[in-house]
C-alpha positions in Angstrom: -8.3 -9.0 -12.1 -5.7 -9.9 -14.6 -3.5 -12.7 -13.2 -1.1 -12.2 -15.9 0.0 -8.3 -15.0 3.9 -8.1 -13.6 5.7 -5.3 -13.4 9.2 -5.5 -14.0 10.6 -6.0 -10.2 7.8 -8.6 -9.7 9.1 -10.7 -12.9 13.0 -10.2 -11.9 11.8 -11.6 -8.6 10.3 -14.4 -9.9 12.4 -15.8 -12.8 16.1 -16.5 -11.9 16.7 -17.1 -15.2 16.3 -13.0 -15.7 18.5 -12.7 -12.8 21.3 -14.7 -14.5 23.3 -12.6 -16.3 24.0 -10.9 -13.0 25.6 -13.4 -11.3 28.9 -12.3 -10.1 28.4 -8.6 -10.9 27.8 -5.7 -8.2 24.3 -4.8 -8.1 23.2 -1.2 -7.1 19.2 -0.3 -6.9 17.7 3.3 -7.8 14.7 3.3 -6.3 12.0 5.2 -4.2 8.7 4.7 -1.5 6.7 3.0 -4.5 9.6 0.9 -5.2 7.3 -2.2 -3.9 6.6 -5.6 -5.2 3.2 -7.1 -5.9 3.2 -7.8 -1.9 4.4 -4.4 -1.3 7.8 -5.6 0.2 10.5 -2.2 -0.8 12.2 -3.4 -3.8 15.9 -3.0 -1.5 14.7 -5.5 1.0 13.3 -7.6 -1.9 16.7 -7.5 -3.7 18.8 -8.0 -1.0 16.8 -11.6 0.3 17.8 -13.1 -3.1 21.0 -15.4 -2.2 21.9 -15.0 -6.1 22.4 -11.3 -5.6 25.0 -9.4 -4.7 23.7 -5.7 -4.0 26.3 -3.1 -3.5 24.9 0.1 -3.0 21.9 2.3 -3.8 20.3 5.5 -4.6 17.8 7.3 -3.9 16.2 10.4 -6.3 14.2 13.5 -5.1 12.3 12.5 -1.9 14.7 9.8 -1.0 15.2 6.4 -1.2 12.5 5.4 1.4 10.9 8.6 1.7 12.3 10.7 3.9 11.0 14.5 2.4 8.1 15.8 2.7 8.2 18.7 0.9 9.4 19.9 -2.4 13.1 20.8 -3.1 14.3 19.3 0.6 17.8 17.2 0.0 18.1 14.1 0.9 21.7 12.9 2.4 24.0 9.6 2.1 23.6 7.0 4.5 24.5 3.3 5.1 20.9 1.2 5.0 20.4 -0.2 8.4 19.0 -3.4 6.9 21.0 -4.3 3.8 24.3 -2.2 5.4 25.2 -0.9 2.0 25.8 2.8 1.1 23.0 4.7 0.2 23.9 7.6 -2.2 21.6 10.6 -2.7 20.7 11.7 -6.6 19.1 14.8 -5.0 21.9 16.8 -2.4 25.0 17.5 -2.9 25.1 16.2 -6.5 22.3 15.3 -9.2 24.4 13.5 -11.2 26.2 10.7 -10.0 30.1 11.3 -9.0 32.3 9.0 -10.4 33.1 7.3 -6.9 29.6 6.3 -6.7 29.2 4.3 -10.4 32.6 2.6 -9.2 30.2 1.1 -6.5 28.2 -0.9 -9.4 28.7 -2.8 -12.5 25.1 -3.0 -13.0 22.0 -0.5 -11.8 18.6 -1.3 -11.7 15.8 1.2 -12.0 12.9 0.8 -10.1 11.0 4.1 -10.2 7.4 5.2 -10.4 6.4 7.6 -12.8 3.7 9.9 -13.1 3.8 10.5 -16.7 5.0 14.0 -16.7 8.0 15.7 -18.0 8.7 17.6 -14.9 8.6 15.0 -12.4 12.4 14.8 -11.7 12.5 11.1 -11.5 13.1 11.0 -15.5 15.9 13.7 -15.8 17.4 11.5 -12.8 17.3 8.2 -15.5 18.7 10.2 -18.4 21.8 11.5 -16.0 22.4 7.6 -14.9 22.0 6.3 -18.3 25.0 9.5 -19.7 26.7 8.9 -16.1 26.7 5.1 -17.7 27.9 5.5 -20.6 30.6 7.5 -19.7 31.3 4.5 -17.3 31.2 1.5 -19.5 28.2 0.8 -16.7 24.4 -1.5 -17.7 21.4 0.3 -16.8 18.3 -2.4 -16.3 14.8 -0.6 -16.1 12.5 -2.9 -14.2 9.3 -1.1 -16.0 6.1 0.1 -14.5 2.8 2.0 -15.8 2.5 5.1 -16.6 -0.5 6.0 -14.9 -1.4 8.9 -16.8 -1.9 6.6 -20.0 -0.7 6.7 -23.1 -2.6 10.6 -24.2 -0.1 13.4 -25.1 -0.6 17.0 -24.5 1.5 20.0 -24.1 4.0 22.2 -25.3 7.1 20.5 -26.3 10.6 21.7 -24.2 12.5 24.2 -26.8 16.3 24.1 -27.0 18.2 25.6 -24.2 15.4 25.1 -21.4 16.1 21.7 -20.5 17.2 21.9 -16.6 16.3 19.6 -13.7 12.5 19.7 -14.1 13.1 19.4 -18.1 15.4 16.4 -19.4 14.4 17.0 -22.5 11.9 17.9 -25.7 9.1 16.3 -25.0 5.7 17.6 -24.1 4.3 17.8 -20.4 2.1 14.7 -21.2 4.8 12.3 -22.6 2.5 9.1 -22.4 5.8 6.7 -22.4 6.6 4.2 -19.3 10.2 4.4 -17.7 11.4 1.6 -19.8 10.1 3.1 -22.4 11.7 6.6 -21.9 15.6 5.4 -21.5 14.8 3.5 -25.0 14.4 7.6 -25.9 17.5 8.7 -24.5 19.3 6.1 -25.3 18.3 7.2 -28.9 18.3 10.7 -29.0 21.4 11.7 -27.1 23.1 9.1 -29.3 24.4 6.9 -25.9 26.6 4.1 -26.3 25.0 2.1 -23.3 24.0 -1.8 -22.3 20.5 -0.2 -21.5 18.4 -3.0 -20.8 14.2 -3.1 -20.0 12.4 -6.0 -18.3 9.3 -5.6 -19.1 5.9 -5.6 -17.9 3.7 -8.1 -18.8 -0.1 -8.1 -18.9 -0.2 -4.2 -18.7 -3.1 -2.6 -20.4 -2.4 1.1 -20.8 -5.9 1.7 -22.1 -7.8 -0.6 -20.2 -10.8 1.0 -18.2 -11.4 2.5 -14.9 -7.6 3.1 -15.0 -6.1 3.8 -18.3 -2.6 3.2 -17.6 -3.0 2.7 -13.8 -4.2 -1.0 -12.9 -6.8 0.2 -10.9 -8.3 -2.6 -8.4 -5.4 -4.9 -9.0 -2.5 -3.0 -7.3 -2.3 -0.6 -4.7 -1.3 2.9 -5.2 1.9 4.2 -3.0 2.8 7.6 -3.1 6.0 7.8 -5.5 6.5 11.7 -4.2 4.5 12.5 -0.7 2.5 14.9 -2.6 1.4 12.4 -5.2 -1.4 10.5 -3.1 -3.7 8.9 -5.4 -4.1 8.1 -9.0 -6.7 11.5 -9.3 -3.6 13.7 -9.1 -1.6 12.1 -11.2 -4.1 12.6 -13.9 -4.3 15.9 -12.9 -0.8 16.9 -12.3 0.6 17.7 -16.0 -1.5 20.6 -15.7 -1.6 21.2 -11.9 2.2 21.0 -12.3 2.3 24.6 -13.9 0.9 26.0 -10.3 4.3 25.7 -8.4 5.3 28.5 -10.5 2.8 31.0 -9.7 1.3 32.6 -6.4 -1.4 30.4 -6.4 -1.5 27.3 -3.7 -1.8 23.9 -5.7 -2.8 22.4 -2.2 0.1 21.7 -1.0 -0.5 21.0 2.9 -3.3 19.9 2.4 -4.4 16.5 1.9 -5.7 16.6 -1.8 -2.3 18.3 -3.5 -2.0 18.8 -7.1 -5.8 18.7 -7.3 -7.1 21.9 -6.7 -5.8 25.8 -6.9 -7.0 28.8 -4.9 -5.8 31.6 -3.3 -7.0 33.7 -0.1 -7.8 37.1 -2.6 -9.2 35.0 -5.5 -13.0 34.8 -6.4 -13.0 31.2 -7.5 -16.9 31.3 -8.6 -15.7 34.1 -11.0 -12.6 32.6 -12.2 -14.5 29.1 -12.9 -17.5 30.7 -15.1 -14.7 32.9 -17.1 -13.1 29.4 -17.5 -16.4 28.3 -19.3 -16.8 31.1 -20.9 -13.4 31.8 -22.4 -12.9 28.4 -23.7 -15.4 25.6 -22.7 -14.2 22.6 -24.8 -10.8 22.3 -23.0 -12.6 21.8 -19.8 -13.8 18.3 -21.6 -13.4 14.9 -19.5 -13.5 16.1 -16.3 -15.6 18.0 -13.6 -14.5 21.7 -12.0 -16.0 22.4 -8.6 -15.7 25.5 -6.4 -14.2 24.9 -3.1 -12.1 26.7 -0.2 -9.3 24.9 1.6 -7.1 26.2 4.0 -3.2 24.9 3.7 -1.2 23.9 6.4 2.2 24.5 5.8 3.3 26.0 2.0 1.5 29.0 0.3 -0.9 30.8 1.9 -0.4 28.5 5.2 -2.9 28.9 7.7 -5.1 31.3 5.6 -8.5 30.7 3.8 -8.2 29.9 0.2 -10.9 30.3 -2.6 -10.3 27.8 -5.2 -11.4 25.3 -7.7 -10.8 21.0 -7.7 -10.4 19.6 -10.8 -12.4 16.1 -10.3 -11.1 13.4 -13.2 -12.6 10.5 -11.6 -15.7 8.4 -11.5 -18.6 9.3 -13.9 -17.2 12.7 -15.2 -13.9 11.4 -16.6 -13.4 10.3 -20.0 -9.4 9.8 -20.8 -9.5 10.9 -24.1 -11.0 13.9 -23.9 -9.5 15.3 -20.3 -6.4 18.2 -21.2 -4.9 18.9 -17.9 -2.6 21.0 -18.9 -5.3 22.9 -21.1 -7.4 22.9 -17.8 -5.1 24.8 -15.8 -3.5 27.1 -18.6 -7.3 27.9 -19.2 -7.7 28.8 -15.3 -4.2 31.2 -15.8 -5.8 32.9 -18.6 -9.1 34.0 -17.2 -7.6 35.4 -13.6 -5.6 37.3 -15.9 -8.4 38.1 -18.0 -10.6 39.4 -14.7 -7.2 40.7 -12.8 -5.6 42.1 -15.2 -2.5 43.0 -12.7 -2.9 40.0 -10.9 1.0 38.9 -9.0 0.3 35.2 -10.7 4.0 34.4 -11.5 6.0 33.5 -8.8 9.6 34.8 -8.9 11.6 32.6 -6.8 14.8 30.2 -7.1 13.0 26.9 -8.7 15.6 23.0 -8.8 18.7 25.2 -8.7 17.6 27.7 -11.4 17.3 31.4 -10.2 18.0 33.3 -13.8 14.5 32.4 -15.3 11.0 32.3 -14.0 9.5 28.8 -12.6 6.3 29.1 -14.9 9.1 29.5 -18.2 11.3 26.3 -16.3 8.5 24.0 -16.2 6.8 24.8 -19.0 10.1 24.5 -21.1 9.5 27.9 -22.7 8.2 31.3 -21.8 5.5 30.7 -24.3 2.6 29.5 -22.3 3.9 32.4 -19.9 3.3 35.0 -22.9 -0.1 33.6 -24.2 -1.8 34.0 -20.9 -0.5 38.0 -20.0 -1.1 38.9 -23.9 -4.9 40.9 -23.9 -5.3 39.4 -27.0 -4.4 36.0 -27.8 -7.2 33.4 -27.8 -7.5 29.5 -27.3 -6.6 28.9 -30.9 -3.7 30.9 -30.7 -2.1 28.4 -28.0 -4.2 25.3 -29.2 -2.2 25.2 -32.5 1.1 25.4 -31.6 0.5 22.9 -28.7 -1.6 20.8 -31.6 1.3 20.3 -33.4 4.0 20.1 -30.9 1.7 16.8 -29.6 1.4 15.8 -33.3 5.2 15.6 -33.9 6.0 13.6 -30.8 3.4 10.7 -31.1 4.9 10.0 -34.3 8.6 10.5 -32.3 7.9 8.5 -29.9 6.0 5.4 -32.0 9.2 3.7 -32.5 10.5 3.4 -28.6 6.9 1.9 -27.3 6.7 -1.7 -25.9 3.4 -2.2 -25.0 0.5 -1.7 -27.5 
């Protein structure tokens, strides 16, 4: 154990002298189900016991506040919290950005919120549109920081211009290896914001720091931040498992290891897994691929038999430097498309508001991972150097906005 790891909430908690220079200023909290504090009290109830406090109103991102969505792309409405009786305004309904009646509610807004340590999880475009809706305001943004439980490894193709959206705040790669804090110090920056952006940091956090690397595994416990995101396996996982909700393929949803596996009901998994090896075997490093069948109950493919394949990044067949996710599951794209050559894998459907451009191009940030897997011809190394260099470029981005070493 490591008696001196805090994360941000636990220290504001703990020192009023953090808490002072909001004395006399409306407080609002953005914050979701792992909003918890080291005794896993919700962040709201933990704020609004503090006599020295004076909470306002909140918000609450994709999922809601306490959790009230199950599934993906479900709103979430207002309400008035029965406990603290303050207005609770929702970042994903109506409005994604926050209306100028609701930053009139606040002087100052702390962000609590759990990352997974991918570009798509919306939680991050929701901090860059309260940090411009700030600014804009003459508003402080406080980030009480967390880990990023994915670590501090990068890997993926970087957003190009004119596909940022919703799942896509901005050009960075899939694996963006930055905590919260970490990532408004990056917006802050590069969208040139005139802000009182504010982190209070972690102490005693160890992003590379084994059995977790990034996650303090054994020493806090794990709350789902999104009800899909159960356990630190998929969130190791999910910057490549990601990439499935824009296909045909189920990425487990309904069932109770999501974002950990893929299949379909007309796939031959055992095929699929030893083209995987054969196509490319040293993406498929740091990690274990087993064939499996699962059988979703609610999503795709509900209530039908599924052939597919778990990605295992746990216990003795992870190593952390070598695991790609997101080469993983580009790698399982390429060889159903290599054995099925007119295989329906792209999912045309209206994906976080977007319905002129296909999901797979929306997360990916480009149609170019899209391209590489349906052309015949292109091989790893085709992919692997433009990705190679797109993750080259932003650890020497992002060098300057890290806290933690």
């Amino acid at each position: 154990m490591n008696p001196a790891l805090q994360f941000g909430i636990d220290r504001l908690l703990a020192d009023p002298e953090l808490r002072r220079p909001l004395a006399g200023r409306r407080v609002a909290l953005l914050a979701h189900p792992a909003s918890v504090t080291a005794d896993l009290t919700h962040t709201l109830d933990a704020l609004a016991a503090l006599p020295d406090l004076r909470l306002s109103a909140a918000f609450g991102p994709q999922h809601g506040i306490r959790g009230d969505k199950q599934d993906n792309m479900v709103e979430s409405p207002d309400f008035i919290d029965p406990v603290a009786g303050i207005p609770v305004f929702s970042l994903y309904g109506e409005v994604r950005r926050p209306t100028d009646a609701m930053m009139d509610s606040f002087d100052v807004l702390l962000v609590d919120l759990q990352d997974l340590g991918c570009r798509i999880y919306t939680f991050i475009t929701t901090l860059r549109y309260v940090l411009e809706a700030a600014a804009a305001h003459g508003k402080s943004v406080w980030v009480l920081d967390r880990p990023n439980p994915a670590g501090r490894p990068v890997e993926g193709l970087t957003l190009r211009e004119g596909w940022e959206s919703f799942v896509g705040a901005g050009a960075m790669p899939m694996r963006h290896g930055l905590t919260m804090g970490e990532l408004g110090r990056w917006f802050v920056a590069t969208l040139g914001l005139d802000v009182d952006y504010q982190v209070i940091e972690m102490t005693g956090w160890q992003p590379d720091a084994a059995p977790g690397h990034g996650w303090p595994l054994g020493e806090r416990t794990w709350i789902n931040p999104s009800p899909n995101a159960p356990n630190l396996w998929m969130a190791r996982a999910y910057a490549g498992t990601v990439l499935l909700e824009g296909t045909t393929l189920s990425e487990g949803r309904g069932t109770t290891r999501p974002l950990e596996l893929f299949g379909a009901p007309d796939l031959d998994a055992r095929a699929v897994l030893a083209e995987m090896q054969a196509f490319a075997p040293h993406w498929l490093a740091g990690c274990r691929l087993r064939e499996c069948w699962f059988e979703p109950t609610f999503h795709k493919h509900a209530g039908r038999q599924c052939h597919g394949i778990q990605i295992h990044c746990e216990g003795p067949y992870y190593d952390h430097a070598a695991f790609k996710p997101w080469r993983v599951q580009a790698l399982a794209f390429k060889a159903i498309r290599r054995l099925y050559p007119d295989y329906p894998l792209w999912r045309d459907f209206g994906y976080e508001y977007e319905f002129d451009r296909l999901a797979i191009d929306l997360i990916n940030g480009s149609p170019l991972l899209r391209e590489w897997v349906d052309d015949a011809d292109a091989m790893p190394e085709n992919l692997d150097t433009i990705a190679a260099a797109d993750e080259a470029t932003w650890i020497k981005e992002r060098a300057d906005h890290l806290i933690y070493s």
